[in-house]
C-alpha positions, -999 to +999 in steps of 0.1 A: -896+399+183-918+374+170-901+346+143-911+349+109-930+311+101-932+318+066-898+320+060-887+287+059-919+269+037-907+296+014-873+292+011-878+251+009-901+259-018-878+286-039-853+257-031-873+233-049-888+250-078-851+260-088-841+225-091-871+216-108-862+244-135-825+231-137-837+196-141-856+210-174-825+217-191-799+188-192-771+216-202-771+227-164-771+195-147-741+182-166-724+215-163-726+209-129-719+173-128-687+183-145-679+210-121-684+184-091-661+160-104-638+182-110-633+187-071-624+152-071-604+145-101 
């Protein structure tokens, strides 16, 4: 069966294009600041 090359440029993309969103509202990235520190503290 013959791999798929599309797969991973799209997924890196998705990948990046959600982070861009999140970086748009502040709300998420300090939710989730919070959330990592809490794994430490």
């Amino acid at each position: 069966m013959k791999p798929r090359r599309w797969i991973l440029p799209v997924l890196v993309v998705a990948i990046l294009v959600a982070t861009l969103l999140a970086y748009r509202h502040p709300a998420v990235m300090i939710q989730l600041s919070e959330q990592i520190w809490a794994c430490f503290g």
